[in-house]
N, C-alpha and C positions, 0 to 999 in steps of 0.2 A: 230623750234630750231635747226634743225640739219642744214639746211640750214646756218645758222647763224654760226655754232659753226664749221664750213667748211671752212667758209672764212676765220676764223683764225687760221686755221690748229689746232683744236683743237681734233679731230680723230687722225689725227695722231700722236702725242704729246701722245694722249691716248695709241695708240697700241702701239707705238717706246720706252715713255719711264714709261707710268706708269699711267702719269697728271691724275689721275682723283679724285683730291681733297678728299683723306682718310683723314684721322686723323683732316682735317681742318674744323674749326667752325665759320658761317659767318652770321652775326645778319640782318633782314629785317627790319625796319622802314615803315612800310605800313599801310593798310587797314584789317591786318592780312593774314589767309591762312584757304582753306578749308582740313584740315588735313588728312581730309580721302580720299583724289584723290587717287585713285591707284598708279600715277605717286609718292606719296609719300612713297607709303608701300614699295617697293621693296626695297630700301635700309638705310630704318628706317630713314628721310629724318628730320623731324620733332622732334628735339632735345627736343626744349623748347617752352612756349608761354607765353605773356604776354599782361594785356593790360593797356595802358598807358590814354586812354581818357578820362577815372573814375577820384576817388580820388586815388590817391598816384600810386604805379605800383602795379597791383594784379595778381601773376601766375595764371593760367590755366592751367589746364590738358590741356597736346599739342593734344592728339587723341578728346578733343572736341569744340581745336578751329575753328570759321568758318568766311567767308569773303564774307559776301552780296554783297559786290563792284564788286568784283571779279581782283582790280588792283594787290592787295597784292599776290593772289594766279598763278594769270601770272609772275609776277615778280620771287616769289621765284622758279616756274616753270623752267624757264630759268636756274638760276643757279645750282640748285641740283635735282637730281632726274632720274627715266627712268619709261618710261610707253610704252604699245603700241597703234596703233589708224590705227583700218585695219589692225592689223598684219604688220605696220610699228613699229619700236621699234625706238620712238623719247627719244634720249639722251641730257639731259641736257650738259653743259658745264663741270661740274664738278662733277659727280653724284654723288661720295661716299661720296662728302660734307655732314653737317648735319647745321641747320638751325635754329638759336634763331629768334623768328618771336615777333615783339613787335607790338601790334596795337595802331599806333599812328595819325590814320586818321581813321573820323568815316565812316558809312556806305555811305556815302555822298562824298567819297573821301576828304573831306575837316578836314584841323586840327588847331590846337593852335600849336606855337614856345612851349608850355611850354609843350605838350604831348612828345614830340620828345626830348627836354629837359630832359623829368624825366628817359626817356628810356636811354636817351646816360648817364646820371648820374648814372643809373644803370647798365648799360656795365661797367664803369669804377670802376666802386666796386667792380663788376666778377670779373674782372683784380688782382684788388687790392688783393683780399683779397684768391690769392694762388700766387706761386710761377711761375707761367710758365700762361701766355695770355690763357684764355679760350677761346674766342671770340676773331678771330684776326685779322678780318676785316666788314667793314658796310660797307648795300648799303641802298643807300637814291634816290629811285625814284621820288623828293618832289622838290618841292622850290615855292619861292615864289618873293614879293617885300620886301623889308627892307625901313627903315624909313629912307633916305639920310641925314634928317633933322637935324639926333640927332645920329647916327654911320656913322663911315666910311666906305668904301665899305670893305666889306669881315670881319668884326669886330665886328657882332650883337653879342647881346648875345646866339644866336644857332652856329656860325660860333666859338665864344670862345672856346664852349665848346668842338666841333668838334676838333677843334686846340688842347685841352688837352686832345683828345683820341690820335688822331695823335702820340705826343710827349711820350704819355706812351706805342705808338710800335704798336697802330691800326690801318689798312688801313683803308682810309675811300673814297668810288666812290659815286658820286652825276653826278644826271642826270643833264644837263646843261640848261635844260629849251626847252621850246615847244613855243618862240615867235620869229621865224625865220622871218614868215609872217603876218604883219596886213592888215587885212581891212578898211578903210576907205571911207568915202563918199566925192563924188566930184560930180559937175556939170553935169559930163556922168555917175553917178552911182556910185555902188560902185568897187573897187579900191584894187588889191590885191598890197603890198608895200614889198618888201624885208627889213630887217630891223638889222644893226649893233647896238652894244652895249645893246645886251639883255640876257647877261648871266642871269642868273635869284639866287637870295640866297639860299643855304648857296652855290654855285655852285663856286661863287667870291672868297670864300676861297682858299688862298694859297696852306696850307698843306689839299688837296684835289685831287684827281682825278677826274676832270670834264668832263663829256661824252657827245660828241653831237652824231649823229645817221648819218646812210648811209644807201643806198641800199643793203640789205642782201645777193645777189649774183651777181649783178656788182659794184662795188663800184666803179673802175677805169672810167667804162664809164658813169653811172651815177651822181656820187659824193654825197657829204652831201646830207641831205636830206632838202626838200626846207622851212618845219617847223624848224630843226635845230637852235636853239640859237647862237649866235654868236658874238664872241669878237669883240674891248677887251671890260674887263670889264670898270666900270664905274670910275676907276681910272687910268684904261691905260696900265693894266698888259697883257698877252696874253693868253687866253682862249677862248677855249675848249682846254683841256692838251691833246685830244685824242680821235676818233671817230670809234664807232661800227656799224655793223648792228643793226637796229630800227625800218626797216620796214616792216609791217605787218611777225610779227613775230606771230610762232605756239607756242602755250603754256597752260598753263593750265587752263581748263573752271573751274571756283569756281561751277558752273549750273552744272556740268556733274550729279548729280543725275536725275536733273529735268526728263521728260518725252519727246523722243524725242530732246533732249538736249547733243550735242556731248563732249567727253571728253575733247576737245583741239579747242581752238580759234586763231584767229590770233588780234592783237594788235598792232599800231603805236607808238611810238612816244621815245624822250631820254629815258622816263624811261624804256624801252626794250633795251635799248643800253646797261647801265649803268647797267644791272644786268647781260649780255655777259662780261665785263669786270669782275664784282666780281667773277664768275666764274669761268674766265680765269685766275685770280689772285690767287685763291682758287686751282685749279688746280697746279697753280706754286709751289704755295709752298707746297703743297705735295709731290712735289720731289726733292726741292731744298729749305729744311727747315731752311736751315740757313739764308734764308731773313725774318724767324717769327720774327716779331718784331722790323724790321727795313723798315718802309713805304718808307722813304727818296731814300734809296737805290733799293727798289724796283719799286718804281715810275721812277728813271733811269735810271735801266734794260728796263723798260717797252719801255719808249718813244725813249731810241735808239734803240729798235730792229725795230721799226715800218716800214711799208711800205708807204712811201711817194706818195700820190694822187696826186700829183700838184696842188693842191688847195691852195688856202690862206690861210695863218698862221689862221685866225681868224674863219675859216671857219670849216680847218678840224684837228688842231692842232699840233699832229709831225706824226700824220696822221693813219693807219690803224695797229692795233696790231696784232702781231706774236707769236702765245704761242710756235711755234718750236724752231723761230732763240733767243727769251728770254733762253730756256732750252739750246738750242747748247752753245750759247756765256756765259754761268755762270757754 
């Protein structure tokens, strides 16, 4: 992760002017989180917990929730938190963040629209029901296919609702999908195929931050990464809004109890991208709070400060994010 949180000047941002996501509250949509990683004790990282896969939404004590999968606990790894590993001291993106963790994918990585549903219905009542955004931004390392059939692209009913956290002042980052490349069979075998218009749902949503992935520390020479989803969407808009480092990122083992089992893993793909952004956003506005609650406006900061790849719009969106030049130009 530190690698990661380097290439967008996220240390320095730290030391220069502060960034390291205090006061801000940023909700997980996953597989949940192993609470008790060390990487979470040092700075009470582990707010809240919930789980959405049951009936209805039911809290949990956050020190006994835990994550078989181990996505959920990589994921919030990235954004909040500090631990060490060897006596290297690996810094999340935004460590003083703290973290509403809803499990809405079971142990199996796999979920319902309506687990994720009942969580984002429940953010939106946090909201409601004080004066000042509890929770002021989501990350959704998810997606999936929508029914073309019967919605229009970006307009499921998971994308609705998303659109109604947006509007009551919630950022919301979605990974862009992991179908850059398919396979396929042909006559000489099989067939690895590059592949346009795969953004994947709710990623198609407008009022979203869609993340595709890069190489973690060349991205210039590099580029996208070759799984990366890629525009446009299936109606012609242009997506990915924006791309991170994704690849094999270090982050937090849910196993680190096990025997022999290290505290920190490495992991591919958007949904590591897309939880560098939440961070980086989380970070922002811990020292430029007057963007809480205005997504619009900070999705604009965001995609003009970026560093341009030379890549295609569709590929790598308005290209590589800067938490420096964000904080310099606001």
């Amino acid at each position: 992760m530190n690698e990661a949180s380097t290439t967008v000047h996220g240390p320095v941002a730290r030391m220069g002017y502060g960034a390291n996501g205090k006061s801000i509250k940023w909700a997980v949509l996953d597989t949940g989180v192993e609470s008790k990683h060390p990487h979470f004790l040092e700075h009470n990282t582990i707010a809240a917990a919930f789980d959405c896969t049951q009936k209805g939404v039911k809290q949990v004590d956050a020190a006994k929730m835990h994550d078989k999968n181990g996505h959920g606990t990589h994921v919030c790894g990235i954004i909040a938190g500090e631990g060490k590993s060897n006596d290297l001291v690996l810094t999340s993106m935004a460590p003083h963040a703290q973290l509403y963790v809803y499990k809405t994918l079971s142990d199996n990585g796999l979920g319902d629209d309506s687990y994720i549903i009942k969580a984002l219905d429940h953010i939106a009542k946090l909201n409601e029901g004080s004066n000042k955004l509890i929770v002021q931004g989501i990350n959704l390392s998810l997606g999936g296919p929508f029914d073309n059939t019967v919605f229009a692209c970006g307009h499921s009913p998971l994308c609705r609702e998303l659109k109604r956290l947006w509007r009551q002042g919630v950022v919301v980052v979605v990974a862009a999908g992991n179908e850059g490349v398919a396979e396929v069979l042909s006559s000489s075998g099989t067939l690895q195929l590059s592949n346009d218009v795969t953004i994947s749902d709710p990623a198609n949503l407008e009022e979203c931050i869609a993340v595709g992935s890069i190489h973690k520390t060349s991205p210039h020479f590099f580029g996208p990464s070759y799984f990366s989803s890629r525009g446009p969407t299936a109606d012609g808009r242009a997506k990915p809004d924006i791309i991170a480092p994704g690849e094999r990122i270090i982050s937090c083992n849910s196993g680190f109890a096990l025997k022999n089992s290290p505290d920190y893993v490495e992991m591919s793909g958007t949904s590591m991208a897309a939880p560098v952004v939440s961070g980086l956003l989380a970070a922002f506005l811990s020292v430029r709070t007057e963007f809480i609650g205005k997504p619009d406006q900070l999705k604009e900061v965001m995609l003009q400060n970026c560093t341009d790849l030379k890549r295609d719009r569709y590929f790598q969106g308005s290209g590589l994010p800067n938490l420096v030049k964000m904080i310099l130009n606001t």
